[in-house]
N, C-alpha and C positions, 0 to 999 in steps of 0.2 A: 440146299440141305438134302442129303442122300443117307442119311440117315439120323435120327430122332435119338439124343444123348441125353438121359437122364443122369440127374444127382441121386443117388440113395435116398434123400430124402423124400424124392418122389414114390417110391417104395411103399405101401399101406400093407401089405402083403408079399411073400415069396414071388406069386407069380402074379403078382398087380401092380397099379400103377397109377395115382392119381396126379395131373398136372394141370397150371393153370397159365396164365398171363402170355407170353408171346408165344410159347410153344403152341398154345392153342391156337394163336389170332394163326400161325404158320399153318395149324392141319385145316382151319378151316379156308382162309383164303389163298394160299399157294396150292397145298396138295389136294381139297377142296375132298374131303373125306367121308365116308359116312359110316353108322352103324354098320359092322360087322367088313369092313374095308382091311386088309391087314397093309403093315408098314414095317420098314427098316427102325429096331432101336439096339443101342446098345448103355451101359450101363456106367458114366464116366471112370476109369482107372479100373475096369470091369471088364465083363464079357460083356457080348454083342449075339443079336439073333432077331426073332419078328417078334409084334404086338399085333392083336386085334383089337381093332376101337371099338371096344362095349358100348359105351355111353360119350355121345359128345355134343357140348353147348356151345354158348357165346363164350364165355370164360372156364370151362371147365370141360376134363375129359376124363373117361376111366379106359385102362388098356389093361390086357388081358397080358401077359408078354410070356415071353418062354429066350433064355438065354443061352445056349447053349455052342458059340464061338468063341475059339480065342481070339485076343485081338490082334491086328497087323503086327508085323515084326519093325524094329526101327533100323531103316540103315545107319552103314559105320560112321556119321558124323557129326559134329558140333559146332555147329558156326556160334562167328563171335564176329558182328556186325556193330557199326559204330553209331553212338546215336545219329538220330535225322529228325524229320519235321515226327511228329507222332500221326501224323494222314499215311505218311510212307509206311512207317515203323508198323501199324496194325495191321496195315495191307500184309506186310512181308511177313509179320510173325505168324497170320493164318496160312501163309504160302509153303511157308517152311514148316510148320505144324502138317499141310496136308501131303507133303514130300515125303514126309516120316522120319523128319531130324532128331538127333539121342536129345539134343539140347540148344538154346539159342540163349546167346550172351550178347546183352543191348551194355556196351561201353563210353563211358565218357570218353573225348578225345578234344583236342584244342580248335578243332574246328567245331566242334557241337554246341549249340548253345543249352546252356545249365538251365536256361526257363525250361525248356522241356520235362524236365520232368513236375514239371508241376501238375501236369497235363491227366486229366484224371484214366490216361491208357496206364500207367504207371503205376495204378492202384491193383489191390489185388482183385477185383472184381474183372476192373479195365483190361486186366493180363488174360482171365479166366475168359471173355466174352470171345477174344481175340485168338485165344487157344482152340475155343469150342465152335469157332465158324472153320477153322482147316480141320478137326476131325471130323463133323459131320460132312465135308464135303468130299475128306477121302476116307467113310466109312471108319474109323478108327476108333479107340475109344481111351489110349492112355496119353495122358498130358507130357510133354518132353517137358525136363531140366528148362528152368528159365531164370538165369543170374540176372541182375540188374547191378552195372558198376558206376558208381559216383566219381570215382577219382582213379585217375590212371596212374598215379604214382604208384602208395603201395598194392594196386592190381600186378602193376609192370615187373615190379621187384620181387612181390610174395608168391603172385597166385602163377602167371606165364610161366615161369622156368620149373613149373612140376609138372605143366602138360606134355611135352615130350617124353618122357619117361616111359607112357604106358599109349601114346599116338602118335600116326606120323601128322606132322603142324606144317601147313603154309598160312602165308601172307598172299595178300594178291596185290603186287606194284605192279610201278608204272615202268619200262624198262627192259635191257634185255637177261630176261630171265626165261629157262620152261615155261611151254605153254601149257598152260589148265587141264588141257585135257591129252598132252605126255606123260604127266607123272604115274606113277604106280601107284594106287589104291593099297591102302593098309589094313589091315584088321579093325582098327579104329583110328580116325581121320578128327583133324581139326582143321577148319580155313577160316583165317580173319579176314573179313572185307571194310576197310576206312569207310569214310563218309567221301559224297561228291566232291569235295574239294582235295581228300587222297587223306592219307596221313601224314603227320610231320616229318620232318629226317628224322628229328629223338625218337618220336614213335615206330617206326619202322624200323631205327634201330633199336628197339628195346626190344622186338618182338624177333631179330635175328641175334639178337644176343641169348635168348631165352632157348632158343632151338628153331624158331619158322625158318622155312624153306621160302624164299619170296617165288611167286609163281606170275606169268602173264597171263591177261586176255586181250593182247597184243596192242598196237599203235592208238588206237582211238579211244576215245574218254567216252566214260557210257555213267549212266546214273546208277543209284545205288542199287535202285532195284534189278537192275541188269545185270549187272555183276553179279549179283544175289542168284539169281536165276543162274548165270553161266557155269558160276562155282556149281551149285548143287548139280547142276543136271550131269556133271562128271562121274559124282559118287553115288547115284540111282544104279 
């Protein structure tokens, strides 16, 4: 944690702050904090700036704060990754949260299996915990767009062929296609990455019927998370 991300809620005051339960158990055994120690906070969907720790206990702190940053800017892009195990999936959505992604779309896909979402990362808490471990670790403080798709039918048909419109769209195949890091950056970027076992032919093809560009990261099969990583670090 590199920086300390309040809820509004935490709020008692303009320039206060009271917090309890992990945040705390965080200042006193990792940054290991004392009266009048200052720290990195920012304010979720908010500005950002320092706190001084007034008062701090076993479960309880008072901070002093003062806000006066904007928060990071997001780069131009949207990934749209396919469901996975949910170990993978919350690794990657704090990865791609601390990248500075506009938005991350977790979709159903034939190889994904549907128990997953029962999985309580799924929940709106589970998305929030998962969100707020990549902002505080890249100082940030606004949440990206986070779609969650059950069914690739009407996704395939309704919602993909309106994202070209206004971004340039790849796919990442298997095959000879441009490599990842040929193509030209757009204003604003979309890349869908399959799950480990790839996407379908229908699905790959619905997603070049839509407008995606299919792009490589050449001969070898790499896991989800790697591809995840290879894509993003194109459009940084």
């Amino acid at each position: 944690m590199n920086l300390l991300l309040l809820d509004r809620s935490d709020l008692v005051a303009e320039n206060k702050a009271e917090i309890f339960g992990e945040k705390v158990r965080h200042l006193n055994e990792i940054l290991k904090v004392n009266p009048g120690n200052e720290i990195r906070v920012g304010i979720l969907n908010g500005k950002k700036g320092k706190a001084v720790i007034e008062k701090i206990e076993t479960e309880k702190a008072v901070l002093s704060i003062e806000l006066n940053e904007d928060p990071l800017p997001k780069i131009p892009l949207f990934v749209i990754v396919a469901l996975a195990r949910p170990k993978v999936l919350s690794r990657l959505i704090s990865d791609l949260v601390s990248y500075g992604v506009s938005g991350i779309e977790i979709i159903q896909t034939y190889f994904g299996d549907k128990g997953y979402w029962e999985n309580e990362l799924f929940t709106e808490i589970g998305i929030k915990e998962a969100v707020v471990k990549g902002l505080e670790q890249s100082m940030d403080t606004i949440m990206p767009k986070i779609n969650l798709v059950k069914r690739f039918g009407p996704y395939s048909n309704d919602i993909l062929p309106t994202y070209p419109a206004n971004s340039s769209c790849y796919i990442a195949l298997p095959g000879d296609f441009p490599k990842i890091g040929e193509i030209e950056k757009g204003r604003s970027n979309i890349i869908a990455i399959g799950p480990e076992r790839g996407f379908t032919k229908y699905e790959a093809s619905q997603f070049i019927k839509a407008g995606f560009q299919p792009v490589s990261l050449g001969n070898r099969v790499v896991r989800t998370e790697a591809a995840v990583h290879a894509c993003v670090a194109h459009f940084i």
